[in-house]
VOBA-1610 file (N, C-alpha, C; in pm, whole numbers, padded with zeros to 5 digits, always signed):
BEGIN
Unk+07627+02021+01810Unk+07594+01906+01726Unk+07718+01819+01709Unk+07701+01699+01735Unk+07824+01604+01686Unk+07781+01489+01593Unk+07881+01447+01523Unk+07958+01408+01436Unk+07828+01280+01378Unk+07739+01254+01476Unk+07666+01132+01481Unk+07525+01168+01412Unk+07523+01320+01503Unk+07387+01398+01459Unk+07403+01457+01295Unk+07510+01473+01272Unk+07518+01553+01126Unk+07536+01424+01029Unk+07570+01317+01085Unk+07562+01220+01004Unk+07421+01144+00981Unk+07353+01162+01063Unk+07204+01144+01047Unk+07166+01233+00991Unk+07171+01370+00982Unk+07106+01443+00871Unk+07177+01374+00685Unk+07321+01328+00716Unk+07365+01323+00579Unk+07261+01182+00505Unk+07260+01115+00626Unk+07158+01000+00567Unk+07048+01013+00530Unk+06954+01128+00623Unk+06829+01178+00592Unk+06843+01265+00431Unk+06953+01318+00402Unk+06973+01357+00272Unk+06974+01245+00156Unk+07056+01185+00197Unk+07059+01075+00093Unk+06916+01012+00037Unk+06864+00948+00157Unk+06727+00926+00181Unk+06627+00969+00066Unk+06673+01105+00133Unk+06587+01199+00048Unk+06566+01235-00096Unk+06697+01265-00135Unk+06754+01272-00257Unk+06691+01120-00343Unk+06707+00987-00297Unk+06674+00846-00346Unk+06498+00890-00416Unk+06457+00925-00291Unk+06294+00919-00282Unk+06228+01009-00362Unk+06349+01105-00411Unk+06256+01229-00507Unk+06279+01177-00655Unk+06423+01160-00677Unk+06444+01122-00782Unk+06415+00996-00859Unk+06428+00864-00776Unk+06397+00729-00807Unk+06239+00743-00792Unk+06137+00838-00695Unk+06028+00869-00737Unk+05986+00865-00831Unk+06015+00967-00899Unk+05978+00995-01054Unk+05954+00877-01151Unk+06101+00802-01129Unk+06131+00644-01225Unk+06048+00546-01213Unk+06033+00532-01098Unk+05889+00466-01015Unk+05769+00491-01044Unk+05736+00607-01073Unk+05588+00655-01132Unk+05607+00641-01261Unk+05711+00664-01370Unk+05722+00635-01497Unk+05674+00472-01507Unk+05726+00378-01464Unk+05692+00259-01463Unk+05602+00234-01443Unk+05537+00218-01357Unk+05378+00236-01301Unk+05311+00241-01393Unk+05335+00382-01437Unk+05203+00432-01545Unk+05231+00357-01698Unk+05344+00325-01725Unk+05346+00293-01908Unk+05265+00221-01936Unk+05220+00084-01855Unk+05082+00042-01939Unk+04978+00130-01962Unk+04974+00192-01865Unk+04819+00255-01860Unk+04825+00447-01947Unk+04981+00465-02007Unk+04993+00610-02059Unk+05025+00564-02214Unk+05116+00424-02218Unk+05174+00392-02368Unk+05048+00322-02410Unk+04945+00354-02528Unk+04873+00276-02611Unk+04954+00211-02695Unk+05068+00237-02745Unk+05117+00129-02842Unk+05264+00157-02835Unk+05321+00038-02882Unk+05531+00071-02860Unk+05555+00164-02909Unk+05492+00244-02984Unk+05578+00352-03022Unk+05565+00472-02869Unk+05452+00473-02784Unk+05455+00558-02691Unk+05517+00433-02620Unk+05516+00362-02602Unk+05567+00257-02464Unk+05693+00279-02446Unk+05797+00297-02582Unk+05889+00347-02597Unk+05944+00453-02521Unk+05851+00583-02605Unk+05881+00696-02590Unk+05881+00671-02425Unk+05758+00655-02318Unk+05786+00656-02178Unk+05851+00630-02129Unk+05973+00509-02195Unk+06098+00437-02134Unk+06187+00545-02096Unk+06195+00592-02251Unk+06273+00662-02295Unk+06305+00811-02195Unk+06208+00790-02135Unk+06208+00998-02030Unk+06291+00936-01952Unk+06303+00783-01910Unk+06388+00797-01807Unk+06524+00672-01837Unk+06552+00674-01947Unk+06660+00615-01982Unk+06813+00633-01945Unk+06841+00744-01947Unk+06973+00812-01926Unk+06968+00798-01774Unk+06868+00834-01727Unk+06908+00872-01524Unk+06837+00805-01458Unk+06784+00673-01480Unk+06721+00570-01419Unk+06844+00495-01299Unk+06946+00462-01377Unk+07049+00382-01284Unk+07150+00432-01145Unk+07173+00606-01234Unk+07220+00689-01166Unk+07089+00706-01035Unk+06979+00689-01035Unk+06920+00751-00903Unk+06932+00631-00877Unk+06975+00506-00903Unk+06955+00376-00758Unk+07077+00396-00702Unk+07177+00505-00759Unk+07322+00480-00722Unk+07258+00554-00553Unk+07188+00596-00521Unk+07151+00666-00448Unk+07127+00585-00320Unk+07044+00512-00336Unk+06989+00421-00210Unk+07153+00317-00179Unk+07222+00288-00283Unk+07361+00234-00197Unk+07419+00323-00120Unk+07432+00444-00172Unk+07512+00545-00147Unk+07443+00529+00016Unk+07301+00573+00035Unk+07214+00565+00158Unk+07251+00428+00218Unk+07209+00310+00194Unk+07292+00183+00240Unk+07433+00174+00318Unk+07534+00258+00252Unk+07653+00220+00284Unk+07683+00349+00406Unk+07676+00455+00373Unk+07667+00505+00480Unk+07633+00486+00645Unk+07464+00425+00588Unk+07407+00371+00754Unk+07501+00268+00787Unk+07540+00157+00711Unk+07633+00047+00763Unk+07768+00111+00834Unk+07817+00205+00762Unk+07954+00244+00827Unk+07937+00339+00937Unk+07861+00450+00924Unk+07829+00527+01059Unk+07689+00457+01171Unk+07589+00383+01155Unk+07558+00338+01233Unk+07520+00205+01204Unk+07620+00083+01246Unk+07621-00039+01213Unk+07525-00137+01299Unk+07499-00106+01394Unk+07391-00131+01478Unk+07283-00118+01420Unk+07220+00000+01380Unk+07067+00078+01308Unk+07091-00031+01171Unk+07228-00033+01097Unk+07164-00114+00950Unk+07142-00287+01003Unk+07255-00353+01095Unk+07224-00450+01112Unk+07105-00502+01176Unk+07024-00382+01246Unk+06900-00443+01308Unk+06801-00416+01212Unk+06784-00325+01101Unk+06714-00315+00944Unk+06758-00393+00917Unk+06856-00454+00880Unk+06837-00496+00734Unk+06826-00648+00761Unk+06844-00715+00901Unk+06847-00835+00952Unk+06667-00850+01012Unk+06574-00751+01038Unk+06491-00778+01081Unk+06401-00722+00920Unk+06428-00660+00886Unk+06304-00632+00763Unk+06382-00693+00668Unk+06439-00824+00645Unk+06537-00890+00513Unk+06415-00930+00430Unk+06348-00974+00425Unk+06189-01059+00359Unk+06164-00957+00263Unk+06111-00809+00312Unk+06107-00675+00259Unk+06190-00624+00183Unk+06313-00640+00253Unk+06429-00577+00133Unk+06462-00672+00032Unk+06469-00805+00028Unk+06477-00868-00031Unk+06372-00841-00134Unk+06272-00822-00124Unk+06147-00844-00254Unk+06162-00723-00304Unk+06237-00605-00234Unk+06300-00500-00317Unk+06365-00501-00436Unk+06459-00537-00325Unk+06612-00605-00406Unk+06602-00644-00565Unk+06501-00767-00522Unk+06434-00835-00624Unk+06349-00754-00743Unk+06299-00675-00702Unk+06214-00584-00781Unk+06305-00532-00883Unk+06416-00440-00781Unk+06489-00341-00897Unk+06593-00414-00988Unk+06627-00567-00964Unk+06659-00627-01045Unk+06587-00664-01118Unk+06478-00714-01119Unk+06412-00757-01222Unk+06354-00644-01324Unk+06379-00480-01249Unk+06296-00368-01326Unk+06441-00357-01410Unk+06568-00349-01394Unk+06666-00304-01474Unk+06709-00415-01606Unk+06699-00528-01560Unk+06701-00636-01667Unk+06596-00553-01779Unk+06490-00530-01746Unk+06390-00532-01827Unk+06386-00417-01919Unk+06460-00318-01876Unk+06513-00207-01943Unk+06557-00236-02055Unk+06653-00316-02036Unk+06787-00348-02081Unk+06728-00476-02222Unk+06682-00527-02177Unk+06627-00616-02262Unk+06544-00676-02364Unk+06430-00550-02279Unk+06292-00559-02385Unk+06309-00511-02535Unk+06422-00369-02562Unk+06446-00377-02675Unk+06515-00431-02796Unk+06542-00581-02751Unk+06631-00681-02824Unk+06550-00733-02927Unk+06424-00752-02909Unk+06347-00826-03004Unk+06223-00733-02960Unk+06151-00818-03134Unk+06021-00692-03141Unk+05914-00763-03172Unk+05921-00892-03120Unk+05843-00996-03076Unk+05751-00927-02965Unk+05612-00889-03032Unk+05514-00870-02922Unk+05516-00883-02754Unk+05519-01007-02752Unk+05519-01100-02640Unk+05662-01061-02548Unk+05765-01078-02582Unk+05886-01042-02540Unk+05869-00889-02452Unk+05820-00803-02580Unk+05789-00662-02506Unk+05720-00671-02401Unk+05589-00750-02392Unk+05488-00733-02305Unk+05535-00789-02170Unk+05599-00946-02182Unk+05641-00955-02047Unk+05734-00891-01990Unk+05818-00813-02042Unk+05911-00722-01978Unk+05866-00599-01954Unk+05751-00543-02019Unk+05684-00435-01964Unk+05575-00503-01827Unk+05563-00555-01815Unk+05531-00678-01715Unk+05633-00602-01598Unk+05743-00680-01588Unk+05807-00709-01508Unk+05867-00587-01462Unk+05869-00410-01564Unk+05907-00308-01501Unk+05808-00244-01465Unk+05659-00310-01451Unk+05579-00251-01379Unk+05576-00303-01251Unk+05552-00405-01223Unk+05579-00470-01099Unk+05732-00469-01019Unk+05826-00435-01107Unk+05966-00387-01067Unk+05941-00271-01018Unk+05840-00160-01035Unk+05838-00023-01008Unk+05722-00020-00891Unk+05621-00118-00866Unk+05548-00081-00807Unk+05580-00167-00643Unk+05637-00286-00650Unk+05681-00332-00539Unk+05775-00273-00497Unk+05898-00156-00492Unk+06005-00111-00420Unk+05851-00009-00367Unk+05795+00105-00488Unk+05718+00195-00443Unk+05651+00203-00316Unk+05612+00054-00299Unk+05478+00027-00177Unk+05602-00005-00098Unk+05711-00099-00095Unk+05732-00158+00048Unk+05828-00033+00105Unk+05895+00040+00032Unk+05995+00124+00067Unk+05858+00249+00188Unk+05790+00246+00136Unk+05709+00320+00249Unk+05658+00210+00341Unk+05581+00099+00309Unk+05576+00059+00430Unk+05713-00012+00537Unk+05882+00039+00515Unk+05924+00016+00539Unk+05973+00079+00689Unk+05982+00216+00670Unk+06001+00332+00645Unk+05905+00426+00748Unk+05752+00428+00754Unk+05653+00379+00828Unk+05727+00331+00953Unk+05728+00168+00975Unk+05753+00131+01099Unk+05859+00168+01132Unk+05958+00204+01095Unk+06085+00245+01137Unk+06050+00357+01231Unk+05963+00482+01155Unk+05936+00602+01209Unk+05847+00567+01380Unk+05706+00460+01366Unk+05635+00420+01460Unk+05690+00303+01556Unk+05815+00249+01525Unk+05885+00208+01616Unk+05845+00006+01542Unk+05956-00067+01624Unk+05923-00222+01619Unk+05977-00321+01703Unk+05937-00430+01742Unk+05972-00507+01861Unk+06109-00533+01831Unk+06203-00482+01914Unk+06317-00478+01978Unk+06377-00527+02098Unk+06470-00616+02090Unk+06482-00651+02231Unk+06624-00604+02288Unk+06629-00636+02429Unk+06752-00548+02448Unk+06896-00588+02395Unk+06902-00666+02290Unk+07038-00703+02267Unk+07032-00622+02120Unk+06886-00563+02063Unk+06903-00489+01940Unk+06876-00569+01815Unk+06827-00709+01825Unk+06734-00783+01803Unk+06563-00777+01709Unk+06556-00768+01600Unk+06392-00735+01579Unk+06384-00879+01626Unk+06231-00892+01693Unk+06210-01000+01729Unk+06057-01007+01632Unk+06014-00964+01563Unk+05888-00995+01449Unk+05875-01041+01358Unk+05813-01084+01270Unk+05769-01110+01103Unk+05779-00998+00986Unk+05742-01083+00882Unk+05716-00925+00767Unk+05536-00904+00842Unk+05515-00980+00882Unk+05342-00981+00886Unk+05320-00837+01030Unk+05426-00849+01109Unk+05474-00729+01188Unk+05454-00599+01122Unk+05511-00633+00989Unk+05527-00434+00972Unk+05421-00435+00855Unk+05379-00524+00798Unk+05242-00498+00750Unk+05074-00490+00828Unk+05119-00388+00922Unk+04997-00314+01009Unk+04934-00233+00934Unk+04832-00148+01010Unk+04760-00031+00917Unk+04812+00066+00885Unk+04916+00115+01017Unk+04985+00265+00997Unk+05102+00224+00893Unk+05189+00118+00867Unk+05326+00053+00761Unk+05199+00037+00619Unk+05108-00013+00631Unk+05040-00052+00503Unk+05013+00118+00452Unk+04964+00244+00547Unk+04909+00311+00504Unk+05026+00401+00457Unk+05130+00415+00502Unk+05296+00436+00433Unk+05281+00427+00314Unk+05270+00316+00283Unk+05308+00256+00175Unk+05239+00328+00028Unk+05129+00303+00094Unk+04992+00384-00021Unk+05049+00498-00061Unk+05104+00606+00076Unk+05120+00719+00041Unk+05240+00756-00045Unk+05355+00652-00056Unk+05443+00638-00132Unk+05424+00573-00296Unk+05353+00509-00275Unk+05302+00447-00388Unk+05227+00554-00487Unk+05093+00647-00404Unk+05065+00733-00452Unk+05099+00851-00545Unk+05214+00914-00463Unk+05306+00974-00437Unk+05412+00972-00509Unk+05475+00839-00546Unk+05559+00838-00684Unk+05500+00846-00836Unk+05394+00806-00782Unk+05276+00779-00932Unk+05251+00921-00966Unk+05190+01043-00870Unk+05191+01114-00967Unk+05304+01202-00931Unk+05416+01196-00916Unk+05577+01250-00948Unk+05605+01214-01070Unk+05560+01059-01117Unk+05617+01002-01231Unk+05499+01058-01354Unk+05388+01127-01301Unk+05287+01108-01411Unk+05336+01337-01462Unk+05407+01373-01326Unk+05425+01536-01363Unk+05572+01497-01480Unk+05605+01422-01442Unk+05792+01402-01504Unk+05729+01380-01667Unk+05658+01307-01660Unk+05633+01263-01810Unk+05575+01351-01904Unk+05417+01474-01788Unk+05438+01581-01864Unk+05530+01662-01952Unk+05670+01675-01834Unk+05753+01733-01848Unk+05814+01703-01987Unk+05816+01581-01987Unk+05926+01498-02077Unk+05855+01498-02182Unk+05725+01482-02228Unk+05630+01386-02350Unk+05637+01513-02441Unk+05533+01504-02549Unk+05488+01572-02605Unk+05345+01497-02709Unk+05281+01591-02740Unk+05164+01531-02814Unk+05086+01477-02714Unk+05019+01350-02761Unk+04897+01276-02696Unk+04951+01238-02576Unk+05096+01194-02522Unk+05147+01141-02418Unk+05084+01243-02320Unk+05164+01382-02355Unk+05214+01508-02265Unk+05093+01506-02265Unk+04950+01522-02299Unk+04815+01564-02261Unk+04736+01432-02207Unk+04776+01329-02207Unk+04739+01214-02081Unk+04792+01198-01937Unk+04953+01228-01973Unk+05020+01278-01834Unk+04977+01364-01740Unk+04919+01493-01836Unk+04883+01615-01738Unk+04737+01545-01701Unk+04642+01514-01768Unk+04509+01446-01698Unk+04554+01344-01638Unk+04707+01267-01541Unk+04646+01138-01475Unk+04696+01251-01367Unk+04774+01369-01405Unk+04840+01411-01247Unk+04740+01429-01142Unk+04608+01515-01198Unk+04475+01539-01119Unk+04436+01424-01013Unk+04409+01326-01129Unk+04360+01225-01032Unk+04445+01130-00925Unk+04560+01132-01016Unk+04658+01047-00919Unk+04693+01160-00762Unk+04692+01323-00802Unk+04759+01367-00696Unk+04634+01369-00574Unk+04528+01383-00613Unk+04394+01395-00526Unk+04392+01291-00428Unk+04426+01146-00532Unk+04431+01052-00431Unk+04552+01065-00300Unk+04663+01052-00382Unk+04809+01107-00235Unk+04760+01204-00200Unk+04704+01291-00242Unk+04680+01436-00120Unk+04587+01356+00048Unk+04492+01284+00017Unk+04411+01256+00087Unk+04461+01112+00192Unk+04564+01027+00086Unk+04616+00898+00199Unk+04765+01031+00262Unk+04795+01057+00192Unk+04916+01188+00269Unk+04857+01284+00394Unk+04761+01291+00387Unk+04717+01351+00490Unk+04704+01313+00595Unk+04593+01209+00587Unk+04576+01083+00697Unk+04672+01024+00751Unk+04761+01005+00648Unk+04916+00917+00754Unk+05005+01059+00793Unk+04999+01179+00735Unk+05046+01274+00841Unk+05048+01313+00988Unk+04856+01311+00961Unk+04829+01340+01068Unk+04825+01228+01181Unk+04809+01074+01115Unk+04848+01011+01225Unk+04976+00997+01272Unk+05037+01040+01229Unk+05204+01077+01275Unk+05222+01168+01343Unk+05143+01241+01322Unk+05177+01391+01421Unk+05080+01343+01567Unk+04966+01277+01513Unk+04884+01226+01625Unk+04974+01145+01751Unk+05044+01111+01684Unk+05125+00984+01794Unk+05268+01036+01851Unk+05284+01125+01751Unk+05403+01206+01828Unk+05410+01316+01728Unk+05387+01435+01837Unk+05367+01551+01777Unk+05500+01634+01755Unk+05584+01643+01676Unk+05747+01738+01668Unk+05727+01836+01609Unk+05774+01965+01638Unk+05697+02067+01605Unk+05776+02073+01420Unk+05882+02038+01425Unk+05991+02058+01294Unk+05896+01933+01208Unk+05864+01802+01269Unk+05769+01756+01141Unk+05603+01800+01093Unk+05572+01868+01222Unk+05415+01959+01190Unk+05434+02027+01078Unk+05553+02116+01074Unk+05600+02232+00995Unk+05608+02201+00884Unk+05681+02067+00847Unk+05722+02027+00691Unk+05600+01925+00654Unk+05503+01887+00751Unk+05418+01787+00708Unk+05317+01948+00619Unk+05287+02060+00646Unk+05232+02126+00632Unk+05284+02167+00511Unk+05430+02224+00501Unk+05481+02223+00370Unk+05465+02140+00297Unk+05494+02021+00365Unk+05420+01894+00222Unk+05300+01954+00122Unk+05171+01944+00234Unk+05051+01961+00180Unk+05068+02090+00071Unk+05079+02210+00137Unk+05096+02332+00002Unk+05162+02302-00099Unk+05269+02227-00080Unk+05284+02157-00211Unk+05267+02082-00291Unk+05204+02016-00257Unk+05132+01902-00370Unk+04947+02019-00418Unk+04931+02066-00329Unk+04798+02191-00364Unk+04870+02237-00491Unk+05010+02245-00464Unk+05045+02395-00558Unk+05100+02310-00627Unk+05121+02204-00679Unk+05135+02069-00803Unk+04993+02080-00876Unk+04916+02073-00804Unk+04760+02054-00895Unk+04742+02177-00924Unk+04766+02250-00919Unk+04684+02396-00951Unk+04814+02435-01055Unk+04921+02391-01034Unk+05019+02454-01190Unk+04966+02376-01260Unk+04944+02217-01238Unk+04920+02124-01383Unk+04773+02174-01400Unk+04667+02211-01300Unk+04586+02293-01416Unk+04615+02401-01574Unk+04733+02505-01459Unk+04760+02591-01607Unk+04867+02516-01668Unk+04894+02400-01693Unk+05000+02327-01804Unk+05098+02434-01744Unk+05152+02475-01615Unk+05322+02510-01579Unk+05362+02364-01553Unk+05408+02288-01638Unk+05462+02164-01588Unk+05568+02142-01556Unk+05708+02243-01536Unk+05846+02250-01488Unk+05789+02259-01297Unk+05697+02340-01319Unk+05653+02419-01205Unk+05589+02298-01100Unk+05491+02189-01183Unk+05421+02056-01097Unk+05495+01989-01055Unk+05646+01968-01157Unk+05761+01870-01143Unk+05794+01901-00973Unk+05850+02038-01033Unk+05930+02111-00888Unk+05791+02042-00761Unk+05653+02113-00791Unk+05616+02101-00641Unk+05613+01962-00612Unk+05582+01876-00689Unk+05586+01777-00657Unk+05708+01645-00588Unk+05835+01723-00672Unk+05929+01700-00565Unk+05966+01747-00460Unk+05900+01894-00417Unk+05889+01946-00299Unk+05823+01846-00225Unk+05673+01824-00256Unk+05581+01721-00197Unk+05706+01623-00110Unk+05740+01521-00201Unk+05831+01412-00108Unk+05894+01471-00002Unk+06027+01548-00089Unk+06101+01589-00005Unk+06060+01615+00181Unk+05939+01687+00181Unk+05912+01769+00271Unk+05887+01631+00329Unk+05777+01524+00308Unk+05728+01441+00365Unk+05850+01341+00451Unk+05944+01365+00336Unk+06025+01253+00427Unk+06150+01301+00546Unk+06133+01432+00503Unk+06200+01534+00612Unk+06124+01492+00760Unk+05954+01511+00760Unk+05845+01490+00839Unk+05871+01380+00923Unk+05947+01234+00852Unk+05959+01141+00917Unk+06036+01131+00970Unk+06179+01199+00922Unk+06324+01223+01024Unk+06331+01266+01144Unk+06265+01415+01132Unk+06187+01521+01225Unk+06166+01393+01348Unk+06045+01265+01315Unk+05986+01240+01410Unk+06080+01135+01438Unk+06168+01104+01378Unk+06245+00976+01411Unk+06371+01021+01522Unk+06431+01125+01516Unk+06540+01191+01597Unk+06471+01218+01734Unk+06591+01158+01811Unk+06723+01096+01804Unk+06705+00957+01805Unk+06649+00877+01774Unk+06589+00776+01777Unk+06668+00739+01610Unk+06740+00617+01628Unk+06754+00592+01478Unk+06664+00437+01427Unk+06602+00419+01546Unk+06485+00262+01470Unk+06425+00251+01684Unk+06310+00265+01673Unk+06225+00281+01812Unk+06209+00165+01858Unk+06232+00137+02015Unk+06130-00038+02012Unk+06014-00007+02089Unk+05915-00071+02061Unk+05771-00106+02106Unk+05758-00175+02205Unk+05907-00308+02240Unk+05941-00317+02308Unk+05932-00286+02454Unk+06002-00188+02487Unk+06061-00098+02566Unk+06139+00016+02514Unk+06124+00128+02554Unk+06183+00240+02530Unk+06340+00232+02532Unk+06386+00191+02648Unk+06484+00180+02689Unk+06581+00101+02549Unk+06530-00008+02521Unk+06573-00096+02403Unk+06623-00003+02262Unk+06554+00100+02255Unk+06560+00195+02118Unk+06705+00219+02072Unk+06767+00227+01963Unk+06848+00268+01877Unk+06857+00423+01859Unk+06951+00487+01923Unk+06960+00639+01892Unk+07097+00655+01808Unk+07096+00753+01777Unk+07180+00839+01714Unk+07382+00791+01772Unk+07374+00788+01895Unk+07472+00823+02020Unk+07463+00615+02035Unk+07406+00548+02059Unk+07422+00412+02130Unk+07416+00333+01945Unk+07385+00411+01845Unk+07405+00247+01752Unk+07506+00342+01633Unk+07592+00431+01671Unk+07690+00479+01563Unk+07823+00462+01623Unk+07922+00461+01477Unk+08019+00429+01494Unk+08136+00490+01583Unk+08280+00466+01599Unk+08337+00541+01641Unk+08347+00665+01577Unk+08427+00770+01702Unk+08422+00869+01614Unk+08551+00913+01496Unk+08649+00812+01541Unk+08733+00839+01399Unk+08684+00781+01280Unk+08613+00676+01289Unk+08556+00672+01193Unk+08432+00753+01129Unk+08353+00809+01191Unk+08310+00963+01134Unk+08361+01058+01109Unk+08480+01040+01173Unk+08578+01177+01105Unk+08617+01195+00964Unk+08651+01004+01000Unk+08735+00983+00812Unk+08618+01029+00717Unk+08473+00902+00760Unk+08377+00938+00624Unk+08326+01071+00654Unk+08360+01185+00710Unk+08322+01345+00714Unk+08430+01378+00561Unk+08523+01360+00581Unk+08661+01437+00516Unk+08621+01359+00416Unk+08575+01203+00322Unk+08577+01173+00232Unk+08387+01232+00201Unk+08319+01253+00224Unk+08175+01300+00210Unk+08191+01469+00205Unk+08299+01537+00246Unk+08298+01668+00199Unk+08366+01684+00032Unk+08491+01566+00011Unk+08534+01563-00098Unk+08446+01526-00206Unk+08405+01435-00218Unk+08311+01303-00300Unk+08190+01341-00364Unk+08092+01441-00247Unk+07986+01460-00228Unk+07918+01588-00359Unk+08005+01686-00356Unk+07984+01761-00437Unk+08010+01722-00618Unk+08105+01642-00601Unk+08168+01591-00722Unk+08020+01522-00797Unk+07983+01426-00711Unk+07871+01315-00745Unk+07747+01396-00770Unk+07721+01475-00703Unk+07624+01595-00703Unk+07630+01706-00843Unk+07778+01702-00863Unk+07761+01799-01041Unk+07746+01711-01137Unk+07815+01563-01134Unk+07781+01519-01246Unk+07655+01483-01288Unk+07608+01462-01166Unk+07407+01369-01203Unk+07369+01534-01231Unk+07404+01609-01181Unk+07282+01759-01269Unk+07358+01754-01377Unk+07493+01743-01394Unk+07507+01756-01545Unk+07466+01633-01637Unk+07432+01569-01606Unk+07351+01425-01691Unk+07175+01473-01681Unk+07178+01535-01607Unk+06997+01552-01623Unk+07001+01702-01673Unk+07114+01760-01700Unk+07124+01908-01787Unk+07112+01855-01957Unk+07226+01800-01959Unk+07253+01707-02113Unk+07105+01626-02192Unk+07039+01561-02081Unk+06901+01495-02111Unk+06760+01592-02094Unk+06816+01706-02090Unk+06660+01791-02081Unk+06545+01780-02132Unk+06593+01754-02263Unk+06525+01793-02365Unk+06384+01694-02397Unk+06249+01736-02461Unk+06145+01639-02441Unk+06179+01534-02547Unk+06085+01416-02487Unk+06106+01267-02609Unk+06003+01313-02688Unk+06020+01290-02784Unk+05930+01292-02914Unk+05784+01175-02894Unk+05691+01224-02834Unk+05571+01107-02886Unk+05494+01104-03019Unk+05446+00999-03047Unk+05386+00999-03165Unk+05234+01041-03196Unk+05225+01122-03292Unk+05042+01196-03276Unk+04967+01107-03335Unk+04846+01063-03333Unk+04780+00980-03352Unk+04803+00949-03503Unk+04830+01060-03557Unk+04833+01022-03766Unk+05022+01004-03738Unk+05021+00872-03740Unk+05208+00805-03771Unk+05289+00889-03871Unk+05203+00912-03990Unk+05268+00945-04081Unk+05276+00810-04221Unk+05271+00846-04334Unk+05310+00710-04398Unk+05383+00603-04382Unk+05325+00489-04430Unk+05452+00384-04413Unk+05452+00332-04242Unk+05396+00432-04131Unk+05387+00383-03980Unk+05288+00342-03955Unk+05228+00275-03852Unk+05160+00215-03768Unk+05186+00269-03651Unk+05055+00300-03544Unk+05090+00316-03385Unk+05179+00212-03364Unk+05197+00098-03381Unk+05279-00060-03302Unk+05397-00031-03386Unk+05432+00052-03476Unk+05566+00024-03557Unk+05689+00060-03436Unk+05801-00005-03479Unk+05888+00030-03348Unk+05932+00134-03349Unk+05975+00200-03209Unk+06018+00360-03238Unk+06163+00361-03304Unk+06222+00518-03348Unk+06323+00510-03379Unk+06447+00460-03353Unk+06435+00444-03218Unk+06568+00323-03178Unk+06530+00281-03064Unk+06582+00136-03051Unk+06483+00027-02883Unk+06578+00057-02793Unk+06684+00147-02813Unk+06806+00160-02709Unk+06728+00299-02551Unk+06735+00267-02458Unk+06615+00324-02405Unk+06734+00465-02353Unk+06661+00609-02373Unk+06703+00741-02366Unk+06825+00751-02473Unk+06825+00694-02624Unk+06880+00728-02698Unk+06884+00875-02744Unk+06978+00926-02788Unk+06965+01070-02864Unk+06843+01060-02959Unk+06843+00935-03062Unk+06781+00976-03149Unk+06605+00989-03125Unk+06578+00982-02995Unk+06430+01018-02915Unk+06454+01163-02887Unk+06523+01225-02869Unk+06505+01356-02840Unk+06520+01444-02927Unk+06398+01509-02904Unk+06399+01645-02982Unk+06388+01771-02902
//
């Protein structure tokens, strides 16, 4: 194995790591209109992912900068041919972090609402395009021989990139709907566990279909294997959130991703972006990475760095364990469901109990 190949697995990690964790944040968003009946839960849902919302986007740079420095070819032909896409990303997770940040300044109805607005649609546009991104990458895109996308966004919004997308979309929704189990308590924690059912039934069934048309079109025996692990795991997500093991749905359900996007690496190697093109035209591993002293250096700074960055985010999601307090239907005197929660600062201490 050289230096090019292990650096494609480090990206496929990164990748990975982005998609399980920013998962979750993504399905939290999603769901708060449809889990928070009133600010005091709208709150509380912020609130599960307050502390480690920013820390998992640190993730997709981390993924970003890497591909640019070890294969500068593979990011410049992404990020120059799907820019339209990343851009309305881009756009998304800015407009989802403002909204974090902001909505609890004033307690002006309206204020709240359009910014719960804007971190739903902040959460649900990365959700969909990052799979249908992701998708064509895996099924290949018009490439020409200078390394060139020569297409539209209207290119990678086909059936097999659209049907990506679903399954990601799906797929974070109920990651984000097991997390909140995890996190809630009261009326929240027993709406969470009833959307996981339905939300996971649906990804079980678009997850399947875009598996198997993946395996249909190119069969690798290492993504058969983990597309299969996928499936037992999201089975074995629904059947813990039957018995309320909800540490246990969390886990399979980040198994679920994980495995899935392993599935797509699997089929993408050695191939680092395919052309439809011509074969010949394709981006591998070996023709779009860097030199090799420069994989040497980012080896020696990614053995240092890597572990470091890796204890502190578990020790920030060790420190934040603990569940948010939701409110039970009787407030208590003096409250209202709409009264504001104990503090608008989002994953404050004073939410956890």
């Amino acid at each position: 194995m050289q230096l090019h190949d292990v650096w494609f697995l480090l990206i496929g990690f990164l990748w990975t790591g982005y998609f399980v964790l920013e998962g979750f944040d993504f399905g939290v968003g999603m769901l708060m209109p449809f889990l928070g009946r009133n600010e005091r839960e709208r709150g509380a849902v912020i609130s599960t992912i307050g502390p480690v919302w920013d820390g998992n986007e640190v993730w997709v740079l981390t993924a970003g900068g890497a591909m640019f420095a070890a294969f500068p070819y593979w990011y410049a032909t992404l990020f120059s041919g799907f820019y339209i896409a990343l851009f309305l990303i881009l756009v998304a997770l800015i407009l989802r972090g403002v909204a974090f940040e902001y909505r609890g300044q004033r307690t002006d109805p309206r204020w709240r609402l359009g910014w719960d607005a804007a971190i739903f649609f902040g959460s649900v546009v990365p959700a969909l395009l990052w799979g249908v991104a992701f998708a064509n990458i895996v099924a290949g895109v018009p490439i020409d021989k200078d390394g060139n996308f020569t297409g539209n966004l209207f290119t990678l919004l086909n059936p097999y990139g659209l049907l990506g997308g679903i399954v990601t979309l799906t797929l974070f929704a109920t990651h984000g709907a097991a997390y909140l189990a995890l996190k809630t308590t009261n009326d929240l924690r027993a709406r969470a566990n009833a959307m996981v059912i339905g939300l996971g039934v649906v990804a079980a069934v678009a997850a399947v279909v875009f598996l198997a048309w993946t395996a249909a079109d190119r069969a690798v025996p290492g993504s058969i294997a983990a597309s299969i692990v996928a499936a037992v795991a999201l089975v074995g997500a629904l059947a813990a959130n039957r018995l309320r093991r909800e540490m246990w749905t969390f886990i399979a359900t980040a198994v679920t991703i994980l495995m899935a996007v392993v599935a797509l690496f699997a089929n993408l190697y050695p191939n680092v972006m395919p052309s439809t093109t011509n074969a010949a035209f394709s981006l591998t591993v070996s023709n779009a990475s860097s030199t090799d002293l420069t994989l040497q250096i980012m080896t020696i700074v990614a053995v240092i760095f890597t572990p470091l960055v890796l204890l502190y985010e578990g020790w920030t999601y060790w420190i934040f364990r603990r569940r948010i307090t939701s409110p039970r239907s009787d407030v208590g005197p003096g409250l209202t469901p709409d009264s504001p929660a104990p503090a608008d600062v989002i994953g404050s201490p004073e939410h956890a109990k």
